[in-house]
N, C-alpha and C positions, 0 to 999 in steps of 0.2 A: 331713368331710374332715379326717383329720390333719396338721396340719403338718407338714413336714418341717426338719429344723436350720437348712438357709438360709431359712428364709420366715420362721422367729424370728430369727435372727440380723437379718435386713433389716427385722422389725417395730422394733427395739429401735435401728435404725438413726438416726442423725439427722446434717443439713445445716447445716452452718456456713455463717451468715449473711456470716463475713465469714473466708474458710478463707485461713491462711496457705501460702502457695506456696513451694516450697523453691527455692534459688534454682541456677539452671542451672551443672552445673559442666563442661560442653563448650563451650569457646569458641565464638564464632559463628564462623561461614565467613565467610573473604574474597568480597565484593560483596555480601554482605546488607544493608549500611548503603552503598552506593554507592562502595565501592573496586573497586580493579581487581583482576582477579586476577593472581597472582603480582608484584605489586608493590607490593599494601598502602596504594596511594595512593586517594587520596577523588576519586571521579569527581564533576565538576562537572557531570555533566549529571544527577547526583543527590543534589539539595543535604540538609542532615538539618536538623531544626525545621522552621522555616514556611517554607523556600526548596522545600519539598516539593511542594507543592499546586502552588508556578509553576511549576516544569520539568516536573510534569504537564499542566498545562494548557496551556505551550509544545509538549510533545510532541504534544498532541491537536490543536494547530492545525498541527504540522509535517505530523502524518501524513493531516490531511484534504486539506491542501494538495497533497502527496503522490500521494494516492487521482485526486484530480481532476486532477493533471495527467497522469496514469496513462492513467485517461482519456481526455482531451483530445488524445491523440496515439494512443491505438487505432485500429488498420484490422482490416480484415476479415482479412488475412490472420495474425493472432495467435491469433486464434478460430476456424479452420479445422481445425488440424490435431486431430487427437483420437489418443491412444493406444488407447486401447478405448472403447467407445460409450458409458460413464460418464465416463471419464478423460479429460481434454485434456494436451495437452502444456507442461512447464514454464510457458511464456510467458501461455499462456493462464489458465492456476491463477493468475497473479500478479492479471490481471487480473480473474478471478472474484473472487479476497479483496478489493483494490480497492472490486467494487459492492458485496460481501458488506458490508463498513467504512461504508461509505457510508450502508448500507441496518439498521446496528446491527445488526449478526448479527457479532460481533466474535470469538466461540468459531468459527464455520463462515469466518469470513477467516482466523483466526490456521492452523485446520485447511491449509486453501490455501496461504497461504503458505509450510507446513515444507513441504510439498510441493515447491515450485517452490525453495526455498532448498535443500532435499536434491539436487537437479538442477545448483546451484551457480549461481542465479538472486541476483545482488546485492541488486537492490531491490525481491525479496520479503525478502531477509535484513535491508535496511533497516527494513523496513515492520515486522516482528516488532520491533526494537529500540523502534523508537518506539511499539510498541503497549505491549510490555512497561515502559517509562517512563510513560506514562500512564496502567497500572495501577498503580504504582508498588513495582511487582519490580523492583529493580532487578541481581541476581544472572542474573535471565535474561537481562536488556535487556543487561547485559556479557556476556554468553557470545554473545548475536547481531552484538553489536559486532564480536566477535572474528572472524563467519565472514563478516561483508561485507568487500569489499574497498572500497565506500566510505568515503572520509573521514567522520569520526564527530564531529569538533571542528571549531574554525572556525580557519582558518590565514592568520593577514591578514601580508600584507607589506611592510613599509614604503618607501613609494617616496623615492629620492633627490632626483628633478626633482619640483618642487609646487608650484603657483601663490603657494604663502606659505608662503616655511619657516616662519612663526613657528607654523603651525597642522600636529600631526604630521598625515601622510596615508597612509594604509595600502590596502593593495588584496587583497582578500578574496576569491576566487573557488571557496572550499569548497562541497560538497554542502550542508551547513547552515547556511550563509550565504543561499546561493541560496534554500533553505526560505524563510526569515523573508524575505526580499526578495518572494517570490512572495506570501506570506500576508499583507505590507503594502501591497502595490499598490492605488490605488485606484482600479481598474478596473471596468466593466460586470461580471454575470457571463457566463461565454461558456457559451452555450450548447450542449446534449453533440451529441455527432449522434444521428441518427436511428438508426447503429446500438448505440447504446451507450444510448442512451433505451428501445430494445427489449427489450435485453439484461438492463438494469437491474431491468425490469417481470418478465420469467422468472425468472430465478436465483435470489433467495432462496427463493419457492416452491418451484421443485423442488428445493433443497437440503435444506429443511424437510422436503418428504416422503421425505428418503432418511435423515434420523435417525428419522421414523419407519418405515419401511421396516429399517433395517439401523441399530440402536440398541446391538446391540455395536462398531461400526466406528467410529473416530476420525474414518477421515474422511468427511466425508456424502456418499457414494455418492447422485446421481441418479437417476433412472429411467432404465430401457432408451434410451428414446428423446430423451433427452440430446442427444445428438452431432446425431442426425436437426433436432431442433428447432432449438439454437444454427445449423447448417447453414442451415437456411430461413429463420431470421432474416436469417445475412449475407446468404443470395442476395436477402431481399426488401428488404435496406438497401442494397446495390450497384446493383439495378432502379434504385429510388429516385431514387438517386445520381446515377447514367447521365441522369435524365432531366433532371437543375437543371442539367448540365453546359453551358454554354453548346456551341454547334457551333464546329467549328472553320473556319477561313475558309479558303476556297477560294482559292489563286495561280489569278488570271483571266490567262490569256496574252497579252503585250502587243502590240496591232494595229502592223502594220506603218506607216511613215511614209509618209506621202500629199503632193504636192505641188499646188496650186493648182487642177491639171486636173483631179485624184483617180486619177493616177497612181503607182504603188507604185515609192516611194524606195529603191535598194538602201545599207544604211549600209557602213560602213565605203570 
């Protein structure tokens, strides 16, 4: 075989053990390093050096906190509705990335969530921000910032009346406030229902089989029978439901007043 000019040119090649790097003459973009945009200012919820690692690891306990309380207030009717027999409706995608997060499938939730954030779903737009801080992008985690309408900072207020001026006292009632409140409780953990317990068990499977199924699509398409299954879940978690329901009690109608004889007293 002859060689050809490039296959001598790449013989004759050789790898610098230690190759100098020219140095970048396009500035970086605002929120690379945890500014905001169009303001140039340093976002604290993306600190630079070793404050790095903790407001990741803050964001990772915000956003499981998050996920479960997500959760913990699902009913069946969030999980009903279906656009197409792959597709649910906003509400529902939020809560598929939710178990998707939960279940480490963080590419197939963050999927879900643009979904239900392009719908103009807040706290999937939340949920993206805090994933994207815990990856520690923080140019994306600002541009999610931007399209929740929840509060993103914690906005404490200082109260005037207080058991002891001499100690400030402030009153906090931000969205991530409440986070870090909810992730330091030291509570049982509560247990999910039974339809979210189901629901949990399904979803990443089939979601796995629809990347491989449909491996050019972003978003991981289900199978056909999607909607059909999620469906008989809720109906067989509502059955369920139906049956721990205590009965409800019967107004027994109150016997007339009887006198001595067991004569029937007219009142009034």
């Amino acid at each position: 075989m002859i060689p050809t000019p490039i296959d001598e040119l790449l013989a004759r090649a050789l790898l610098l053990d230690e190759p100098v790097i020219p140095r970048d003459i396009v500035p970086m973009a605002l929120g690379t390093r945890g500014e905001d945009f169009g303001t140039g200012q340093r976002d604290r919820t993306a600190p630079m050096g070793g404050g790095t690692s903790s407001a990741s690891g803050t964001a990772a306990r915000d956003l499981r906190t998050l996920c479960e309380t997500v959760l913990a207030h699902t009913t069946s009717d969030s999980l009903r509705d279906f656009v197409t027999e792959h597709l649910p409706e906003p509400p529902g995608a939020r809560v598929l990335g939710c178990i998707l997060q939960l279940a480490d499938a963080e590419d197939s939730a963050r999927s879900w969530w643009q979904y239900a954030a392009g719908a103009g779903d807040d706290i999937a737009s939340y949920c993206l921000y805090l994933q994207h801080l815990v990856l520690g992008d923080a140019e994306a985690a600002a541009w999610w910032r931007e399209q929740t309408k929840i509060g993103t900072r914690p906005a404490p207020e200082f109260l005037m009346a207080v058991p002891d001026p001499g100690i400030p006292t402030a009153y906090d009632a931000s969205f991530p406030t409440l986070l870090r409140a909810l992730t330091r409780l030291d509570r049982p953990a509560t247990p999910r229902t039974e339809l979210v317990d189901a629901v949990m068990h399904y979803v990443p499977g089939a979601v796995a089989l629809g990347y491989v199924d449909n491996p050019d699509f972003e978003l991981p398409l289900p199978g056909p029978d999607f909607a059909e299954h999620i469906s008989i879940l809720v109906a067989a978690a509502s059955a369920a439901t139906s049956w721990l329901e205590p009965p409800r009690r019967r107004t027994v109608p109150r016997l007339p007043r009887r006198d001595a004889r067991g004569t029937k007293v007219s009142e009034g």
